[in-house]
C-alpha positions as CSV (number, residue, x, y, z in Angstrom):
1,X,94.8,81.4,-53.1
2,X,98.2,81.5,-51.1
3,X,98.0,84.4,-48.3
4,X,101.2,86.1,-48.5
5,X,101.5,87.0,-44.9
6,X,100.5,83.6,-44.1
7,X,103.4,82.5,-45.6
8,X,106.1,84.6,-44.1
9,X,105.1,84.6,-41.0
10,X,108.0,84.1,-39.6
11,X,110.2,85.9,-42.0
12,X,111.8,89.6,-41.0
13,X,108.9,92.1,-43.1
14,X,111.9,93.8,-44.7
15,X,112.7,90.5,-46.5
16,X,109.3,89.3,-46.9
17,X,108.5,92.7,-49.3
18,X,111.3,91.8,-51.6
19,X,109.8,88.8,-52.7
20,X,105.8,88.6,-54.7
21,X,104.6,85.2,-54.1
22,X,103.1,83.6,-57.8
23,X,102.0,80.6,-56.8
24,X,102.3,77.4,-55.3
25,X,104.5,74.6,-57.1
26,X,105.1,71.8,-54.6
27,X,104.3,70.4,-51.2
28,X,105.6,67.7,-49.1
29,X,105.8,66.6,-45.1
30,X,108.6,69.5,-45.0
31,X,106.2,72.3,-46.2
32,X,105.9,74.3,-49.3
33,X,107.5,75.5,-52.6
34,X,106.2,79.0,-54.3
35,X,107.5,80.4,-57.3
36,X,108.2,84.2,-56.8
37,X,109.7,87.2,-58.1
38,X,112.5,89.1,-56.4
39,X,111.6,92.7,-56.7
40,X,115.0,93.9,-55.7
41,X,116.3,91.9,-59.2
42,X,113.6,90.8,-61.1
43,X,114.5,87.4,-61.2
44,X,112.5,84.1,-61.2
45,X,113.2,82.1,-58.1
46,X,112.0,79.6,-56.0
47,X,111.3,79.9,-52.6
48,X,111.1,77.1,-50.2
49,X,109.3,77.2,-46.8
50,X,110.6,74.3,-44.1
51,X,107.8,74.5,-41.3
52,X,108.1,73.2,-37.8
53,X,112.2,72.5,-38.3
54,X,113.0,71.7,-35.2
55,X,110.4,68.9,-34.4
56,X,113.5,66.3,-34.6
57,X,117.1,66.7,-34.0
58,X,117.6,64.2,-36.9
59,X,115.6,66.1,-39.4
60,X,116.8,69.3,-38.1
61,X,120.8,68.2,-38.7
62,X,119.6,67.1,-42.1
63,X,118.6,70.5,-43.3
64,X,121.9,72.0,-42.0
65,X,123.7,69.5,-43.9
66,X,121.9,70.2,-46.9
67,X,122.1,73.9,-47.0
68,X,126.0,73.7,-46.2
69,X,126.2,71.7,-49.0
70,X,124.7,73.5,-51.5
71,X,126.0,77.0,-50.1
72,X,130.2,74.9,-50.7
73,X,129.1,73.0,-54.2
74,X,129.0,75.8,-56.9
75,X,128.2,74.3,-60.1
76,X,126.1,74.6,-63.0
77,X,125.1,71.3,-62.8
78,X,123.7,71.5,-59.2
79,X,120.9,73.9,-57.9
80,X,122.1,77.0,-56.9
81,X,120.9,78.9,-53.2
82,X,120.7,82.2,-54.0
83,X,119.5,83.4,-50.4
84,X,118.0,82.5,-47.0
85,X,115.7,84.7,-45.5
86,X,116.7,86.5,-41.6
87,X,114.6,85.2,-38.7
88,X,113.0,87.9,-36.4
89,X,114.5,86.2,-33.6
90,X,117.7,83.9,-33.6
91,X,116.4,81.6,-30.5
92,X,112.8,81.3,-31.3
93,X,112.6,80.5,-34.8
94,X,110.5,77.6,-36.4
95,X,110.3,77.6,-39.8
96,X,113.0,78.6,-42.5
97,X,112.7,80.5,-46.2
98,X,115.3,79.1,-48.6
99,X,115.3,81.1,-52.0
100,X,116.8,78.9,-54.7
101,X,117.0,79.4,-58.6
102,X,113.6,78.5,-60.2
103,X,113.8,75.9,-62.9
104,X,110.4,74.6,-64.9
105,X,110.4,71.2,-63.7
106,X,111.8,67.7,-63.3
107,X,113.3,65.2,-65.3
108,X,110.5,63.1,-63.9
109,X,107.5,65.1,-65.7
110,X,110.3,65.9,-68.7
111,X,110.1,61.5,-69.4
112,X,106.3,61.5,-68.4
113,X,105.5,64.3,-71.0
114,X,107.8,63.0,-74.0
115,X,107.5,60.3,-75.8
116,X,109.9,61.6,-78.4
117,X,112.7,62.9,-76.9
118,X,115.9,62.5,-79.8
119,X,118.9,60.8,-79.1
120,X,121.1,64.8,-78.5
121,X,119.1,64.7,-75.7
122,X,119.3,61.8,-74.3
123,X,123.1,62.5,-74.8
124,X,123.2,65.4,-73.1
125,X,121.0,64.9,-70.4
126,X,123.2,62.0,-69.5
127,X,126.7,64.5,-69.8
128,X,125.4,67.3,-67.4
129,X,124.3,64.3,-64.5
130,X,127.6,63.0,-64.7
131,X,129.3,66.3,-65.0
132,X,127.4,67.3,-61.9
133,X,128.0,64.3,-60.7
134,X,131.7,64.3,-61.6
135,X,131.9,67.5,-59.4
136,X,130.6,65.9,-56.4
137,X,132.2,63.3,-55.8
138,X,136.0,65.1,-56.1
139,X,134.3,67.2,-53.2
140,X,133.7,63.6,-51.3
141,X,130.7,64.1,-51.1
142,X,128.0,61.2,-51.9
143,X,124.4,61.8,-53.0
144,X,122.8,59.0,-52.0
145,X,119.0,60.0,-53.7
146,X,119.5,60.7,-57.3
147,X,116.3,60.1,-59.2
148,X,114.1,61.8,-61.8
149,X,112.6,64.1,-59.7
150,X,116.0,65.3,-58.0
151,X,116.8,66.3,-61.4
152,X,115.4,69.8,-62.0
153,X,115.0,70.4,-65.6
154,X,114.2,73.5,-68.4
155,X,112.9,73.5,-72.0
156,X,116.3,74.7,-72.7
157,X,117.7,71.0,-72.1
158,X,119.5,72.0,-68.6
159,X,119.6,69.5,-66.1
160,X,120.5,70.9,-62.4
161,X,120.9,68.0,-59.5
162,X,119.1,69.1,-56.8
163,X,118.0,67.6,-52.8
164,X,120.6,67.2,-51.0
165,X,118.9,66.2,-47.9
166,X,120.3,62.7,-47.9
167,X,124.1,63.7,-48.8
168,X,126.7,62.8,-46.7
169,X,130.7,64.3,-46.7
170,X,132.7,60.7,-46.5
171,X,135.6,61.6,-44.2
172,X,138.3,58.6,-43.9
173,X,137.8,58.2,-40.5
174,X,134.1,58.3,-40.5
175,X,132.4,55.1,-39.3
176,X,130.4,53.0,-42.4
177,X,128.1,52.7,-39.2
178,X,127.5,56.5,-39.1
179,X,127.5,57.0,-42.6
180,X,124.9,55.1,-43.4
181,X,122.1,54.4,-40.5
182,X,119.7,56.9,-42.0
183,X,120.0,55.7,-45.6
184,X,116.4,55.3,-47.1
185,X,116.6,56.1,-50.5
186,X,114.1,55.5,-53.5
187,X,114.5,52.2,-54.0
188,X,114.0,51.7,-57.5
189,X,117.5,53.9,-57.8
190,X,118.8,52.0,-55.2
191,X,122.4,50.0,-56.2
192,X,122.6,46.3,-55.4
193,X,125.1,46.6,-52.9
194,X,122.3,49.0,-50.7
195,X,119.3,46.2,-51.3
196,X,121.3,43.2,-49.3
197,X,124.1,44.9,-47.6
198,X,126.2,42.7,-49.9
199,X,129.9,45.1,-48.9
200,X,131.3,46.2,-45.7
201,X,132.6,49.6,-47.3
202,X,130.2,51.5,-49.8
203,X,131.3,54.0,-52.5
204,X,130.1,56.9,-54.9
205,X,129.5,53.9,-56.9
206,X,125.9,53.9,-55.5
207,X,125.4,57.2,-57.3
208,X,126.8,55.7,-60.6
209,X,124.5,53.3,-60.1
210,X,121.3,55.4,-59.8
211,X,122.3,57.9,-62.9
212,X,122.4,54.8,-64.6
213,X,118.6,53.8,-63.9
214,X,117.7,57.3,-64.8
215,X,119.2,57.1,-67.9
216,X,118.1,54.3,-68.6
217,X,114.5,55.7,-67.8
218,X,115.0,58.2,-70.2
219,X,115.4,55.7,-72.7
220,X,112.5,53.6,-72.0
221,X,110.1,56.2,-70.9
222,X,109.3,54.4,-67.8
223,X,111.4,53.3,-64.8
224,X,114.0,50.1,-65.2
225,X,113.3,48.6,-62.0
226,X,110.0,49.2,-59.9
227,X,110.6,46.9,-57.3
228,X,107.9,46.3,-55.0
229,X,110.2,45.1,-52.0
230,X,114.1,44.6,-52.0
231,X,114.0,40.9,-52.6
232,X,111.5,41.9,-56.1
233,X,114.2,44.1,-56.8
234,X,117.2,41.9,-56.9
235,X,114.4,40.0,-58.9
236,X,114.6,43.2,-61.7
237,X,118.1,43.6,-61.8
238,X,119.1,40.0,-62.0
239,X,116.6,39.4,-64.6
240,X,118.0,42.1,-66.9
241,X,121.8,41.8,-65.8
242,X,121.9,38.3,-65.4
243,X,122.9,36.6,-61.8
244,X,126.4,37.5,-61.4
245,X,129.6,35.2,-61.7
246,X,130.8,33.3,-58.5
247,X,133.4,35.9,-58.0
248,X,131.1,38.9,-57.4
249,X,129.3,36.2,-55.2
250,X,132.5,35.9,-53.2
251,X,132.9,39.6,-52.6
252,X,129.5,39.7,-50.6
253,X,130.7,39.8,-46.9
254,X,127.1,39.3,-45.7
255,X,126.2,35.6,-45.3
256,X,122.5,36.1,-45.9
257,X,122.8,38.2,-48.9
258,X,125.6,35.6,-50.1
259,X,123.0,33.0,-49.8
260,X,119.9,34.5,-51.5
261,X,122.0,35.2,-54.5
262,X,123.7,31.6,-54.1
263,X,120.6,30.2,-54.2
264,X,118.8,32.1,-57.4
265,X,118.1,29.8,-60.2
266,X,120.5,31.1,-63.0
267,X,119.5,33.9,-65.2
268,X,121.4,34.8,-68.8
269,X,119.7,38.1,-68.8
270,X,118.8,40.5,-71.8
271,X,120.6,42.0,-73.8
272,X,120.4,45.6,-73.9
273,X,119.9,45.8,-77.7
274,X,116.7,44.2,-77.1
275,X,115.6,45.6,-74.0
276,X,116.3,48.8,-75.2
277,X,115.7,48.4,-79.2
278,X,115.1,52.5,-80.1
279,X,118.6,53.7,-78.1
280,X,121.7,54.9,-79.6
281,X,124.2,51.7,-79.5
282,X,126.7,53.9,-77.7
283,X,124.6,55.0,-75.5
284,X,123.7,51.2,-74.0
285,X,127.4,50.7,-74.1
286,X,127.9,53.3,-71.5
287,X,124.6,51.9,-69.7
288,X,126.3,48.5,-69.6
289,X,128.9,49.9,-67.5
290,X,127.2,51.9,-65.5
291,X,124.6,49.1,-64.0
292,X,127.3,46.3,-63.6
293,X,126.2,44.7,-60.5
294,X,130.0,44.9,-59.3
295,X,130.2,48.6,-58.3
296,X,134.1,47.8,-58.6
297,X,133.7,47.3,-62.1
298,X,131.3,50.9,-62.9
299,X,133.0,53.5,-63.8
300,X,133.9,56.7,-62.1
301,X,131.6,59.6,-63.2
302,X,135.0,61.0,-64.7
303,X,135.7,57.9,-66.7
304,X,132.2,58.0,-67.7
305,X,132.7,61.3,-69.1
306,X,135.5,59.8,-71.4
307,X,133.4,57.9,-72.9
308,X,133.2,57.7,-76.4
309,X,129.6,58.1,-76.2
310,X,130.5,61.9,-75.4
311,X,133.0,62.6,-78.5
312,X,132.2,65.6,-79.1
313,X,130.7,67.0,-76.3
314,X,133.5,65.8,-74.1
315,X,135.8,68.9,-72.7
316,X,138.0,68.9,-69.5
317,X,138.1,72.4,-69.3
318,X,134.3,72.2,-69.0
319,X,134.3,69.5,-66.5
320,X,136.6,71.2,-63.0
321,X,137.0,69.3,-59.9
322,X,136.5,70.5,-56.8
323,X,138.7,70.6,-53.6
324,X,137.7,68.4,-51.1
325,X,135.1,69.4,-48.2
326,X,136.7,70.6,-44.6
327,X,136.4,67.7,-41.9
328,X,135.9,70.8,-39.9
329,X,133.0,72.5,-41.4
330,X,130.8,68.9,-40.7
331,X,132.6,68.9,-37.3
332,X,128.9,68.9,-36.4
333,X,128.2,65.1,-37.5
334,X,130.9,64.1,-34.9
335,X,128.4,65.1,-32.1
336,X,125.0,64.4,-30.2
337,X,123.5,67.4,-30.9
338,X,120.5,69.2,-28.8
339,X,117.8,71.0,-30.7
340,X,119.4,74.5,-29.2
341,X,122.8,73.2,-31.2
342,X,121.0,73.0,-34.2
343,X,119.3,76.0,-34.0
344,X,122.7,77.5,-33.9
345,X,124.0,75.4,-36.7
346,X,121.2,76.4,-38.9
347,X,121.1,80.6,-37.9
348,X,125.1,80.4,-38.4
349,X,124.2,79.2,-42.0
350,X,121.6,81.7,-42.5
351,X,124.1,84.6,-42.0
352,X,126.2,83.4,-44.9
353,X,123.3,85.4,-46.6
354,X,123.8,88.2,-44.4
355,X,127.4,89.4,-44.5
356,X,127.4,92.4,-42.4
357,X,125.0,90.5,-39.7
358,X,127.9,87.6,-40.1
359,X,130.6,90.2,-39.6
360,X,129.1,91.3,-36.6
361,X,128.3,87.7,-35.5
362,X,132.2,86.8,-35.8
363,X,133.5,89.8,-33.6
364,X,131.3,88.7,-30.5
365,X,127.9,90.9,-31.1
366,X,126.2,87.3,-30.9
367,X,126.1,84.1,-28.5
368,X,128.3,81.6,-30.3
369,X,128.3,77.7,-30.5
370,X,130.8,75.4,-29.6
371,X,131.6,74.4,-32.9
372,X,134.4,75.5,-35.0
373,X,133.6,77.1,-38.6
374,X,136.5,77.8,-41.1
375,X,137.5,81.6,-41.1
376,X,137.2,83.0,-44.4
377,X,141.3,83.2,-44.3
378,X,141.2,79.6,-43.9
379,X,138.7,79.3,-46.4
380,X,140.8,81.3,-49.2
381,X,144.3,79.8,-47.8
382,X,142.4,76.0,-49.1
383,X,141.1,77.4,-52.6
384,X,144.8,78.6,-52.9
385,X,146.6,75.4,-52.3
386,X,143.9,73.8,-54.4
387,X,144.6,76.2,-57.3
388,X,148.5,75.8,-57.2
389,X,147.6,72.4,-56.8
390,X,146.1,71.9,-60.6
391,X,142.2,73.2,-60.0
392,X,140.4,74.6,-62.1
393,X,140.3,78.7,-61.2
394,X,137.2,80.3,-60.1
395,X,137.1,82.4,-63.5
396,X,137.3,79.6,-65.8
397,X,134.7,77.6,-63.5
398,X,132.3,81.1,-64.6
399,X,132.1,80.2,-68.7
400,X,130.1,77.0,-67.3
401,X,126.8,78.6,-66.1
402,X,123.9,78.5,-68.4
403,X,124.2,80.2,-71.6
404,X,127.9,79.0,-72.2
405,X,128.0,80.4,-75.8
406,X,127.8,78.7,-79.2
407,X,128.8,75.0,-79.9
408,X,130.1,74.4,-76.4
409,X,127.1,71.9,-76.1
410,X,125.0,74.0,-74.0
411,X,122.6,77.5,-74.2
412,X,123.3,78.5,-77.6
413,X,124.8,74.6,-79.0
414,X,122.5,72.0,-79.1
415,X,120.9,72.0,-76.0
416,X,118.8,75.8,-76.9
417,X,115.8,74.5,-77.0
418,X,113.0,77.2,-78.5
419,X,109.9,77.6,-76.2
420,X,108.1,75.8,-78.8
421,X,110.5,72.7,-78.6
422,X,113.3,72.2,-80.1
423,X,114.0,73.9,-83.3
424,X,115.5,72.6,-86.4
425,X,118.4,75.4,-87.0
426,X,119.4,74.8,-83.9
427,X,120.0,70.9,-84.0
428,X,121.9,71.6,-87.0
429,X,123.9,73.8,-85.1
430,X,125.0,71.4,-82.8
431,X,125.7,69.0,-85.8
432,X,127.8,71.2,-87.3
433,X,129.6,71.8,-84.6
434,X,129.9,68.2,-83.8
435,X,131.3,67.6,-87.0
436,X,133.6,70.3,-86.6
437,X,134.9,68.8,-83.3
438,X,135.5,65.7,-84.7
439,X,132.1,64.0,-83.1
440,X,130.6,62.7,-86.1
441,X,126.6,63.2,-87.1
442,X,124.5,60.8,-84.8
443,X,121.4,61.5,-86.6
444,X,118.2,61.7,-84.9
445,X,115.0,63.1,-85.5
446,X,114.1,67.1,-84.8
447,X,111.6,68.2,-82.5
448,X,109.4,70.3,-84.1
449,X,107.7,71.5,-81.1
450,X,103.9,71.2,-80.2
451,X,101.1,74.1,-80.2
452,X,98.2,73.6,-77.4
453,X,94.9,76.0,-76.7
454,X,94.6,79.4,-78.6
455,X,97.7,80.3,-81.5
456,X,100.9,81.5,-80.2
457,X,100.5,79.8,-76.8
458,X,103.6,77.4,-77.3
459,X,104.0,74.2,-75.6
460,X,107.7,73.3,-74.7
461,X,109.1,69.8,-74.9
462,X,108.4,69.5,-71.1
463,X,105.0,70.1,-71.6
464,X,105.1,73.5,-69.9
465,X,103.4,76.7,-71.3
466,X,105.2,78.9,-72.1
């Protein structure tokens, strides 16, 4: 049993008592995740507890990277903070309270726990990744860790990206050095290019790449390529792919890697029909594209989107942009940075949550770092220009949150999935719709939904009680 006060220990006691600890749902080296309930709302949320923050600089700067991030990318495709807790002291601080929408689960237990999972949603699972991901990438902004279990999921089909821990802004003028010297991702997500340092310059077709292993995941119902090392994992992808022509060769800048993939004995590969002989042929069309060894040659998330794998489902107005990140809000990553810096970084985030602490923080009331963060003017004078410019306004961007309304693919369209799984009524629905759109009737078999332990205790498609 969790002890409450244990837990916020170092949270101010007037935030603490607006939150009822439930339980706990995760735990890792960075601490631990409890589902709670915020009395103020009576919402579900998440809260997560970062202990000991400030052990390394390096980990430290991570976590003000990520909750920048996140607090700048509004989407409904990615997680959502909805609050960070107030230290009791701004100097002596250890441990941090993030308070982020709850969500069920992962895509990771979604694919462990179905075995019947219909083509709709393996079509729509795949849309909202590279919607998210869409969204992203016009902030210049790469991932770098997208897996199954970065992809938090609920029994009504929505998908929300999540960990940003590893994401880095890609500034122009940013050394490739810099950028990536703390790259360790998963790596059975991990593109080709990443596995032998094959290019001088990387781009967010890394991320591409790794949306297409989870898909392809989801299709298979177990990962694509579990490499044991990176030389096993070349071994994966050239056996599916094929080795690639002497011009991809040629592209490879690093001698070594040039070599190794000289020297493999030649490989046809499979094809996909076969490797994958249950999947909608549409669907492997798209996944053909987005695992081409070349990352030249995968797609952008937006041309992905285009697809005609998504007729029907496919809706610019439904898919915004957003403005690129300010150089100066990472002016941070420029810098060798103390722990005390940090410490700063991270409270000055924190008081985005607290507006009239912020306030009073911006007209002198607090010691203040020497780094420069954009004024809310400067803020609003950037969405401007990026509004006249052709984005997509802030009221249009609402309609895309959860529960869009009928046929639009989402909440009440397809993607409702009843707590017991997902219903026939609905499905039709969505076909109708489909048709009505112009998208053609894909088929597919309805979930029916599953019953487990006493009647009436329903058992979503995740698995999860309901």
């Amino acid at each position: 049993m969790l002890d409450t006060r244990d837990f916020f220990a170092e949270a101010v006691h007037a935030e603490a008592y607006r939150y009822t600890i439930k339980e706990v749902i995760g735990k890792g080296s960075y601490g631990v995740v409890c589902s709670a309930v915020d009395n103020f709302t009576g919402e579900k949320v998440a809260i997560k507890k970062i202990t000991n923050v400030f052990e390394h600089v390096s980990d430290a700067t991570r976590i003000v990277r990520e909750i920048k991030l996140l607090r700048l990318l509004k989407h409904p495709d990615i997680v959502d903070i909805k609050h960070i807790m107030l230290p009791p002291s701004p100097k002596e601080f250890r441990d941090i309270y993030v308070v982020f929408e709850l969500l069920e689960t992962d895509l990771h237990q979604v694919i462990k726990a179905n075995d019947d999972l219909t083509p709709e949603h393996h079509q729509f699972f795949l849309y909202q990744m590279l919607r998210g991901l869409k969204y992203i990438h016009s902030a210049k902004v790469f991932h770098r860790d997208l897996k199954p279990k970065n992809i938090l999921a609920n029994s009504d089909c929505k998908l929300k990206i999540c960990d940003f821990g590893l994401a880095r802004p890609a500034f122009t003028d940013m050394p490739t050095t810099v950028f990536w010297t703390d790259y360790v991702a998963t790596r059975w997500y991990r593109a080709p290019e990443l596995c032998g340092s094959f290019f001088a310059k990387y781009s967010p077709a890394i991320d591409i790449w790794s949306v297409g292993c989870i898909f392809a995941e989801v299709l298979l119902g177990k990962p694509l390529f579990p490499g044991r090392n990176v030389v096993h994992q070349l071994e994966l992808i050239t056996d599916l792919l094929g080795t690639p022509s002497g011009e991809v060769i040629a592209k490879v800048r690093n001698e070594k890697a040039r070599r190794f993939l000289l020297n493999m004995c030649p490989k046809p590969g499979i094809p996909f029909e076969l490797h994958f002989p249950r999947a909608d042929r549409g669907a492997l069309r798209l996944l053909r594209r987005l695992l081409a060894f070349d990352p030249a040659e995968r797609p952008t998330a937006e041309e992905a989107l285009a697809d005609p794998y998504f007729t029907g489902l496919h809706c610019l107005a439904r898919e915004p942009v957003a403005q690129p990140l300010s150089k100066m809000a990472f002016e941070f990553d420029r810098r060798k940075l103390t722990l005390e810096d940090v410490r700063e970084l991270i409270y000055r985030e924190i008081l985005e949550y607290h507006p009239q602490m912020l306030a009073a923080y911006l007209a002198g009331g607090t010691a203040r770092p020497n780094f420069h963060y954009p004024s809310a003017l400067e803020s609003f004078k950037r969405q401007f220009a990026h509004l006249e410019a052709g984005g997509v306004c802030a009221f249009e961007f609402a309609g895309l949150g959860e529960g869009e309304g009928e046929g639009k693919g989402e909440g009440k369209g397809w993607g409702g999935v009843k707590r017991a799984g997902l219903g026939r009524r609905t499905t039709g629905e969505w076909r109708a719709e489909r048709l009505k759109r112009g998208g053609g009737d894909k088929g597919g078999r309805v979930h029916e939904g599953r019953k487990s332990g006493e009647e009436g205790d329903g058992v979503g498609w995740v698995g999860i009680k309901s």
